[in-house]
Backbone as a printed PyTorch tensor [residue, N CA C, xyz], in Angstrom:
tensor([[[ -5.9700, -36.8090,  47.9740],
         [ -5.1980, -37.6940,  47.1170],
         [ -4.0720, -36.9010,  46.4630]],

        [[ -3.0720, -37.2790,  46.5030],
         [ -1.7410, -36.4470,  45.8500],
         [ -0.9360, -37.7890,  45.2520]],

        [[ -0.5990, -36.9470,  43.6140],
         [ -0.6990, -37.6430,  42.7390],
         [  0.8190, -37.0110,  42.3280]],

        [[  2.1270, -37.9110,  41.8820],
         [  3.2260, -37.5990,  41.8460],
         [  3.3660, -36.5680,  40.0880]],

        [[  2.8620, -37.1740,  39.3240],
         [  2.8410, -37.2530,  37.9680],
         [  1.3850, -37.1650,  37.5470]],

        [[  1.3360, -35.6770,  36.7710],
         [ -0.3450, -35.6720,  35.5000],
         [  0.1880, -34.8930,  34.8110]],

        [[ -0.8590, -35.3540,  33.5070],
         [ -0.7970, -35.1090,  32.2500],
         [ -2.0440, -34.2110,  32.5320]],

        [[ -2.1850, -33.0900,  31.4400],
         [ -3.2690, -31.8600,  31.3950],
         [ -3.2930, -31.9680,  29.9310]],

        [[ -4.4210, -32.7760,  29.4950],
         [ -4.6500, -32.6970,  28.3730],
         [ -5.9310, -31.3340,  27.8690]],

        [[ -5.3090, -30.3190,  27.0580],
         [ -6.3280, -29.2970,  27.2310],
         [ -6.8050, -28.5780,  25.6980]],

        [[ -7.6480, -27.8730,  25.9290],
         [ -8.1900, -27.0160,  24.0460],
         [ -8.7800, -26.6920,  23.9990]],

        [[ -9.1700, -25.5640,  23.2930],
         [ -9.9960, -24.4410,  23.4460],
         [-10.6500, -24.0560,  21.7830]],

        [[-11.7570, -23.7800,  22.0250],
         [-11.9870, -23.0940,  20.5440],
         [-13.5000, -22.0900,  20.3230]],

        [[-13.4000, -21.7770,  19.3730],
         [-14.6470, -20.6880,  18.9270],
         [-15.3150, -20.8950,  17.6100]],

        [[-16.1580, -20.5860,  17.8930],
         [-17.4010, -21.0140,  16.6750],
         [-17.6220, -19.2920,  15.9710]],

        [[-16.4460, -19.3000,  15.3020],
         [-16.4530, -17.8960,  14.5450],
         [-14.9580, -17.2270,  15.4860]],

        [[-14.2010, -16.1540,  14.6950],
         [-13.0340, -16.1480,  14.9170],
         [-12.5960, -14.6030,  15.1500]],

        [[-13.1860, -13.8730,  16.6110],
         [-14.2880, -14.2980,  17.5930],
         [-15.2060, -14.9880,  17.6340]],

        [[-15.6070, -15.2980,  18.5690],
         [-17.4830, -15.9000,  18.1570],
         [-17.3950, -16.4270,  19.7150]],

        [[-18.4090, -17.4370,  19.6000],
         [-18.7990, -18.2170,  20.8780],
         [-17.8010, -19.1330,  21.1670]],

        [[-17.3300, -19.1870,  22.6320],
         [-16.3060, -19.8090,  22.9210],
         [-16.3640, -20.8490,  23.8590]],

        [[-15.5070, -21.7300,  24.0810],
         [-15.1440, -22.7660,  25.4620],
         [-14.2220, -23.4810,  25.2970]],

        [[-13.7750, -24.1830,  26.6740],
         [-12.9560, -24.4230,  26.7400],
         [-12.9870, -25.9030,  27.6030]],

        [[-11.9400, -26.9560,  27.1290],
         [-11.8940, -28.3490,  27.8380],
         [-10.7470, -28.6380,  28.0960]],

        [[-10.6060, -29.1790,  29.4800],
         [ -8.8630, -29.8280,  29.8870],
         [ -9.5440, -31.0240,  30.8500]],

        [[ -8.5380, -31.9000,  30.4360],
         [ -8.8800, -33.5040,  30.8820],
         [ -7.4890, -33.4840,  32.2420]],

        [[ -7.1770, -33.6780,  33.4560],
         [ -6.2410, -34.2620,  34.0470],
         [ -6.3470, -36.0080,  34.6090]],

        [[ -5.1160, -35.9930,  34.3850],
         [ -5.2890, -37.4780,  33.8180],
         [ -3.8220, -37.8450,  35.0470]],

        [[ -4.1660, -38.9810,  36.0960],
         [ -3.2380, -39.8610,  36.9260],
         [ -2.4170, -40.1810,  35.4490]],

        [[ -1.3310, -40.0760,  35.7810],
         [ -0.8410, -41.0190,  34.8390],
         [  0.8370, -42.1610,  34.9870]],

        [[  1.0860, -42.2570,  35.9880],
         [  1.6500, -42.9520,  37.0640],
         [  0.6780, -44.4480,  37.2960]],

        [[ -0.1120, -44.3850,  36.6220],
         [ -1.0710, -45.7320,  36.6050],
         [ -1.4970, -46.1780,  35.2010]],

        [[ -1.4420, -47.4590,  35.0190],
         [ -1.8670, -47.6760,  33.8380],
         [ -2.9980, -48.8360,  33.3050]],

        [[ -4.1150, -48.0920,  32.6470],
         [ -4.2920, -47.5620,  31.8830],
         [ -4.3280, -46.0640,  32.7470]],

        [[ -4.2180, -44.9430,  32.4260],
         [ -4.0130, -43.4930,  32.6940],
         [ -6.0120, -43.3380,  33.6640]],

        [[ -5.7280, -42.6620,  34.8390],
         [ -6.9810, -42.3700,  34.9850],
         [ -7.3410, -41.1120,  35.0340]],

        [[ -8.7060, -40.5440,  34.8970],
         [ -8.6520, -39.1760,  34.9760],
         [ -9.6280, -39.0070,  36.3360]],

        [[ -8.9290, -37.5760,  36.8880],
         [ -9.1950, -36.8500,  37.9590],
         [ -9.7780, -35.8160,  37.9740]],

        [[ -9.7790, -35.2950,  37.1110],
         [-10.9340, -34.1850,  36.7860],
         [-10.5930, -33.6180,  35.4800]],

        [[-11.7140, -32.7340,  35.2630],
         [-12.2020, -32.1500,  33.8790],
         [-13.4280, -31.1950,  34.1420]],

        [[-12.3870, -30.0800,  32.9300],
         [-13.5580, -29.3520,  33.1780],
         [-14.0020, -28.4900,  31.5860]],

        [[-15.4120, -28.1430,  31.7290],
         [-15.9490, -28.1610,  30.0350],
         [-16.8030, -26.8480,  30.5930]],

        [[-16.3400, -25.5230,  29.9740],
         [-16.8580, -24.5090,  30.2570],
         [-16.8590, -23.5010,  28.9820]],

        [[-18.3850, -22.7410,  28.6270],
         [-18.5160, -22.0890,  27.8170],
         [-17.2510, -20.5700,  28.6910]],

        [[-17.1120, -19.8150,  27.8170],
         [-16.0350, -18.5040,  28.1580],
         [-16.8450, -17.0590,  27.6280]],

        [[-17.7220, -17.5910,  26.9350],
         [-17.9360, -16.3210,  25.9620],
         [-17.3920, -16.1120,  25.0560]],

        [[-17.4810, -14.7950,  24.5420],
         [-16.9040, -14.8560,  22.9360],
         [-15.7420, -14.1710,  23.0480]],

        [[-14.9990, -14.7460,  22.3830],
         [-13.6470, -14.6400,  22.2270],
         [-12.9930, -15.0830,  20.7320]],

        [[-11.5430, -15.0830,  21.2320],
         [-10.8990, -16.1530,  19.9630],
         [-10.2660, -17.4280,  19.9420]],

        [[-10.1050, -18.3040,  19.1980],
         [ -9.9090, -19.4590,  19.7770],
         [ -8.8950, -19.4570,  19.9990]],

        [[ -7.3470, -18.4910,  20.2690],
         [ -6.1010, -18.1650,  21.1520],
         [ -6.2950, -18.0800,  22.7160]],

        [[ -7.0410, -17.1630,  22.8140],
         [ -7.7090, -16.9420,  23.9260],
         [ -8.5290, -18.0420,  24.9180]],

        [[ -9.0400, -18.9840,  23.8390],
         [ -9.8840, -20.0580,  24.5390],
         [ -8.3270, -20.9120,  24.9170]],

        [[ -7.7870, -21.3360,  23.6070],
         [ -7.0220, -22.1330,  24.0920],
         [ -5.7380, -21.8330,  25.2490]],

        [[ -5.9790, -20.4560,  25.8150],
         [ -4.9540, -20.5230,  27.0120],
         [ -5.4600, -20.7170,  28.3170]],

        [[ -7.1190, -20.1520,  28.2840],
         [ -8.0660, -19.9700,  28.9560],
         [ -7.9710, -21.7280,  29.7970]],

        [[ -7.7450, -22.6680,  28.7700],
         [ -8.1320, -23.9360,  28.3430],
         [ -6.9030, -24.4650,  29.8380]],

        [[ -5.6880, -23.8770,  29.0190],
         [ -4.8220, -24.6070,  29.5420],
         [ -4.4640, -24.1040,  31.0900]],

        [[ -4.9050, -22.9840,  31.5760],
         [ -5.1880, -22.2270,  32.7080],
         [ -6.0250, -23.2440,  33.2430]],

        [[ -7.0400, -23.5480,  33.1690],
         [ -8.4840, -24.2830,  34.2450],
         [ -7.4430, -25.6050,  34.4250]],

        [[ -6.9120, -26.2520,  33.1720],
         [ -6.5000, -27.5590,  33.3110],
         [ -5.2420, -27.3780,  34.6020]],

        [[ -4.1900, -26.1670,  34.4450],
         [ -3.2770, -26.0690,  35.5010],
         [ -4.5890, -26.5130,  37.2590]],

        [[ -4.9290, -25.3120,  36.9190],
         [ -5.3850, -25.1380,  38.1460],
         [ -6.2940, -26.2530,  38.7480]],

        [[ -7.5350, -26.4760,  37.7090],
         [ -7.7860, -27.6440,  38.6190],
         [ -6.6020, -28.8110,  38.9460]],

        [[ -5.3510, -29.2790,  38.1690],
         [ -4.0800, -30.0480,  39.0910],
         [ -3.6600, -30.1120,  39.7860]],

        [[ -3.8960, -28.5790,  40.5890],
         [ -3.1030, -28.0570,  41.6780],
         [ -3.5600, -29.4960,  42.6760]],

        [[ -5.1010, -28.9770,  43.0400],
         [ -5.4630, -30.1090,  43.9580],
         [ -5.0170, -31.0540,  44.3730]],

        [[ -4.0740, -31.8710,  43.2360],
         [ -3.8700, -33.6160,  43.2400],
         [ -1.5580, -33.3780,  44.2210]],

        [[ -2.0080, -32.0500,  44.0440],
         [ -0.3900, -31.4810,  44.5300],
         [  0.7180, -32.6430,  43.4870]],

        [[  0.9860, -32.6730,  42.2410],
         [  2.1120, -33.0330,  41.7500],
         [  2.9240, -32.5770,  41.4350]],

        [[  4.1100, -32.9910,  41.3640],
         [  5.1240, -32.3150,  41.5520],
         [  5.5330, -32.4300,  39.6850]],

        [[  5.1470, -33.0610,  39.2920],
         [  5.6610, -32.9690,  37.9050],
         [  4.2560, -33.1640,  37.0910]],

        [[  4.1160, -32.2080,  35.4920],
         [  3.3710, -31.9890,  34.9570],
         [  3.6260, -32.5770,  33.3290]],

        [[  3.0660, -32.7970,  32.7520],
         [  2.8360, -33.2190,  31.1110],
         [  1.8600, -32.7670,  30.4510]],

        [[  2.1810, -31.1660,  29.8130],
         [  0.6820, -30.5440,  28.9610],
         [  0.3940, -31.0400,  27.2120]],

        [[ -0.5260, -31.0220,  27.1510],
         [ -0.5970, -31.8610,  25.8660],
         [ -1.5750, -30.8910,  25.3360]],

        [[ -1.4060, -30.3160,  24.1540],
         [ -2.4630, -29.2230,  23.1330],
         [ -2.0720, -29.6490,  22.2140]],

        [[ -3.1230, -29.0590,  21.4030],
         [ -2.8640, -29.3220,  19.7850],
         [ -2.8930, -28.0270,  19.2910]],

        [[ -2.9170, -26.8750,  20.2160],
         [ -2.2080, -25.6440,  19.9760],
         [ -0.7920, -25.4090,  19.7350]],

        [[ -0.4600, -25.8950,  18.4700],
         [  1.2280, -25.3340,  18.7000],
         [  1.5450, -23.7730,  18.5390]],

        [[  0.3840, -22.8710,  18.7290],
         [  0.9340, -21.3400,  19.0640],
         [  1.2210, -21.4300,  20.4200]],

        [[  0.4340, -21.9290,  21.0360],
         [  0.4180, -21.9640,  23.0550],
         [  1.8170, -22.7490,  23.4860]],

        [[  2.2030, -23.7410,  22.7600],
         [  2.8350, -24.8780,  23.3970],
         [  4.1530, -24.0420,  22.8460]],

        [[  4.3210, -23.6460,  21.1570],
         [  5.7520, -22.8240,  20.8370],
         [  5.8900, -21.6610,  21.8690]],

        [[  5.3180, -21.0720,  22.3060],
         [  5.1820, -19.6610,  22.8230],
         [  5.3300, -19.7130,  24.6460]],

        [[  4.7590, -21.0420,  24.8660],
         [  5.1580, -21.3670,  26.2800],
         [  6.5190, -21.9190,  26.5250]],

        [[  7.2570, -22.7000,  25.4410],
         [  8.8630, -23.1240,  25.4000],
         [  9.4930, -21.6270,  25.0810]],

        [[  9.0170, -20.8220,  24.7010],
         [  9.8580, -19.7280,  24.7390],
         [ 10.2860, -19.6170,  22.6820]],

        [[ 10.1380, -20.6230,  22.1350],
         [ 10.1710, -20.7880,  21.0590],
         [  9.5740, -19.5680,  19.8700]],

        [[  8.3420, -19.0150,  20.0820],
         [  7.6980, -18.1930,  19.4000],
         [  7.3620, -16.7900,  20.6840]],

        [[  7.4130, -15.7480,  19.9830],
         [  6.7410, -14.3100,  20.8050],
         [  5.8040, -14.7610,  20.8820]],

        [[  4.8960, -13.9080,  22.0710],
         [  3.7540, -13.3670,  22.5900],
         [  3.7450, -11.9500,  21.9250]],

        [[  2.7020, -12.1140,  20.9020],
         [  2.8380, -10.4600,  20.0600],
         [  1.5240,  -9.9170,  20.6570]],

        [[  0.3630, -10.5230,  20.9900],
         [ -0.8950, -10.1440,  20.4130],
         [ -1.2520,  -9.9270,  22.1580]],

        [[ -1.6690,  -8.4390,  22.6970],
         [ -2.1070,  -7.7540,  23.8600],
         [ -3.3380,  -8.5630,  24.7200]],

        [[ -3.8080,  -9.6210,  23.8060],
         [ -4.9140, -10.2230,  24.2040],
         [ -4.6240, -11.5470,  25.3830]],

        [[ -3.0290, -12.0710,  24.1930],
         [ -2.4160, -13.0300,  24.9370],
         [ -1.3100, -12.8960,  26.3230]],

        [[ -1.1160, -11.9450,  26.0650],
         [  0.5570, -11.5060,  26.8480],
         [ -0.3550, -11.8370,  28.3780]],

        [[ -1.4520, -11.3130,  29.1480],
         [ -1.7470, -11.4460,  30.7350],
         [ -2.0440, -13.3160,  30.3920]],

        [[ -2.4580, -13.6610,  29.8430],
         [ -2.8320, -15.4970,  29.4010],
         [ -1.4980, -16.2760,  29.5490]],

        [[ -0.6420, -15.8290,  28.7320],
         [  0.7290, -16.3800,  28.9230],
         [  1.5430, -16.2250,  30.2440]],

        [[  1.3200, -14.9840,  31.0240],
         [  1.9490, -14.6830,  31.8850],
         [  1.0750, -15.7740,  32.9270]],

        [[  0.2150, -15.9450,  33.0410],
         [ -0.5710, -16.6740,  34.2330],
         [ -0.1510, -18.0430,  34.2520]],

        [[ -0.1880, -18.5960,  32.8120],
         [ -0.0080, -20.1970,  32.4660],
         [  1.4850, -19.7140,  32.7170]],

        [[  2.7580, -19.4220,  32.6860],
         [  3.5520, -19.3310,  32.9860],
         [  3.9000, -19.0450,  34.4480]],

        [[  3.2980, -18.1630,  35.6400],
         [  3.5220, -18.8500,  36.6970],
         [  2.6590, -20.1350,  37.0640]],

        [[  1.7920, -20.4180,  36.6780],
         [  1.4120, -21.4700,  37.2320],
         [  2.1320, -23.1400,  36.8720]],

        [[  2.7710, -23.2670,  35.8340],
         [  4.0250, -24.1630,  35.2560],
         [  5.1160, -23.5620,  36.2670]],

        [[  5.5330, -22.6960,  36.3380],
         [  6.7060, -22.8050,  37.8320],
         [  6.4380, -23.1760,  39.2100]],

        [[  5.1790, -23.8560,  39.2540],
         [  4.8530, -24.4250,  40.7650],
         [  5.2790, -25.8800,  40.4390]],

        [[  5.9660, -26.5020,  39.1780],
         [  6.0730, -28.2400,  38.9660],
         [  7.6670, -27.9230,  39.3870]],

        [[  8.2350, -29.0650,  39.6620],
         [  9.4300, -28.9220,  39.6170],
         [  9.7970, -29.2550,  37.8060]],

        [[  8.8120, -30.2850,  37.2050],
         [  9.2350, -31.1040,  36.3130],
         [  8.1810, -30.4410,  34.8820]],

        [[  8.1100, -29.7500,  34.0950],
         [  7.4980, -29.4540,  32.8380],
         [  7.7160, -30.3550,  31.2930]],

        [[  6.8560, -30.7550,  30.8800],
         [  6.8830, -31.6420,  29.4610],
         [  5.7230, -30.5060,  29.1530]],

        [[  6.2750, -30.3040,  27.5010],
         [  4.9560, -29.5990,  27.3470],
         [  5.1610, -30.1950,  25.6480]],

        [[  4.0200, -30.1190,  25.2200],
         [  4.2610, -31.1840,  23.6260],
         [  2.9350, -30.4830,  23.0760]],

        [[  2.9220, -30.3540,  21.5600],
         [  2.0430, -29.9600,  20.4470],
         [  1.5380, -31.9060,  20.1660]],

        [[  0.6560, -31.4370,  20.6890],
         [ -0.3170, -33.2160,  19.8260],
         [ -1.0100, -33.0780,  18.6160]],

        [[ -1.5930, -34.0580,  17.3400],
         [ -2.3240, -33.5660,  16.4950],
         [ -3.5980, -33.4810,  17.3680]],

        [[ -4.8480, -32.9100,  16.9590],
         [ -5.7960, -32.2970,  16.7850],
         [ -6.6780, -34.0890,  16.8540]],

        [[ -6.5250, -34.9760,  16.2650],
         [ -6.5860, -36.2700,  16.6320],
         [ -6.3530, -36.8100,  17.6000]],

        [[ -5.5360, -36.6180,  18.2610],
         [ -4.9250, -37.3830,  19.8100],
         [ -5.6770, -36.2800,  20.7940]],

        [[ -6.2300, -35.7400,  20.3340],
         [ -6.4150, -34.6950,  22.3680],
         [ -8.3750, -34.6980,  21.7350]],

        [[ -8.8020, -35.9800,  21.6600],
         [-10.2090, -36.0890,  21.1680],
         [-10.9850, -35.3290,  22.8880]],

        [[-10.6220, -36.3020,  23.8220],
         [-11.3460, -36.0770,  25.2010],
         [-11.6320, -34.7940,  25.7080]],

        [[-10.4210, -33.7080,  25.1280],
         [-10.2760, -31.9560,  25.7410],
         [-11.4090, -31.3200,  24.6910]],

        [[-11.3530, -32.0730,  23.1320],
         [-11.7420, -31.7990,  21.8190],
         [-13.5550, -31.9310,  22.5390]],

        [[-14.0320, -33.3600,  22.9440],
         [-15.1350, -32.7120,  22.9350],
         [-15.9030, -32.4170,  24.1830]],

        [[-14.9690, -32.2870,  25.0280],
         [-15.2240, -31.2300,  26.3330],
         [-15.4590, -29.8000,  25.6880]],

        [[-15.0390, -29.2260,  24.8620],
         [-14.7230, -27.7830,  24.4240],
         [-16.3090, -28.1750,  23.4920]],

        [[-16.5970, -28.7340,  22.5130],
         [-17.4090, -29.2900,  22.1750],
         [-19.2260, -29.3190,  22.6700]],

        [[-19.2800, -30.2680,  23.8860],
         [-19.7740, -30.1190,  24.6380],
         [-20.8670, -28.6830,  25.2640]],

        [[-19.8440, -28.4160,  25.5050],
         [-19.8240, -27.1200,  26.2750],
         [-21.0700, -26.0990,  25.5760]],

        [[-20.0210, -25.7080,  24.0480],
         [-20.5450, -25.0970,  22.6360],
         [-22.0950, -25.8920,  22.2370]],

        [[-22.4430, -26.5130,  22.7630],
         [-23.5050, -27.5100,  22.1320],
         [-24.6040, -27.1710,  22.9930]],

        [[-24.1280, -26.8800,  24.4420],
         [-25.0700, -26.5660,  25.2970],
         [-25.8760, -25.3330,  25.3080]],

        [[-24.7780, -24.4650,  25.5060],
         [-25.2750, -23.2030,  24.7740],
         [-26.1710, -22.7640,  23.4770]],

        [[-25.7270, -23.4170,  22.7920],
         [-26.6880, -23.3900,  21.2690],
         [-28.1290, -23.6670,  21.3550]]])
């Protein structure tokens, strides 16, 4: 199935800052409406920080997209360090992030078409309790 247009709704977090980590990204048809989703994926990471989760986050969400081969992408976080820092808007200071950024950055040059947007923390509930999830299992 190849899908012209998805949205990667994605987020990451930790239960302590390091602590226990995971990570959730929703891909979502969205060329159809109501929007359908195509996969998702809800994976503990280990301990980390929740920077780290949340690129980790937005990495699985690229990649599992690949599959659906679209040519244009729409990332949606409620990370606005990831989302400023991927527009080029804010540095990559921190040694932890710089190989994270570099990956999610080639993998956004395989779209022809990039939207990338800061959502509240309210709107990205589905990535929210995939990451959730995950953390719950483990416990």
């Amino acid at each position: 199935m190849t899908v012209d247009v998805v949205e990667i709704q994605s987020d990451g977090g930790a239960r302590g800052n390091p602590g226990p980590a995971a990570i959730g990204a929703v891909v979502l048809d969205v060329t159809v409406d109501p929007p359908v989703r195509l996969a998702s994926v809800s994976e503990c990471i280990g301990i980390t920080t929740n920077n780290v989760a949340e690129y980790q986050a937005l990495i699985a969400g690229l990649e599992a997209a690949r599959e659906f081969g679209p040519r244009c992408v729409r990332v949606r976080a409620d990370s606005e360090l990831i989302i400023r820092q991927l527009e080029g808007r804010y540095r990559v200071k921190s040694a932890l992030l710089k190989p994270l950024y570099e990956q999610a950055r080639t993998l956004l040059a395989e779209y022809d078409e990039v939207d990338l947007a800061h959502i509240r923390r309210e709107l990205n509930v589905d990535a929210d309790a995939l990451v959730n999830a995950a953390l719950d299992a483990e416990s």
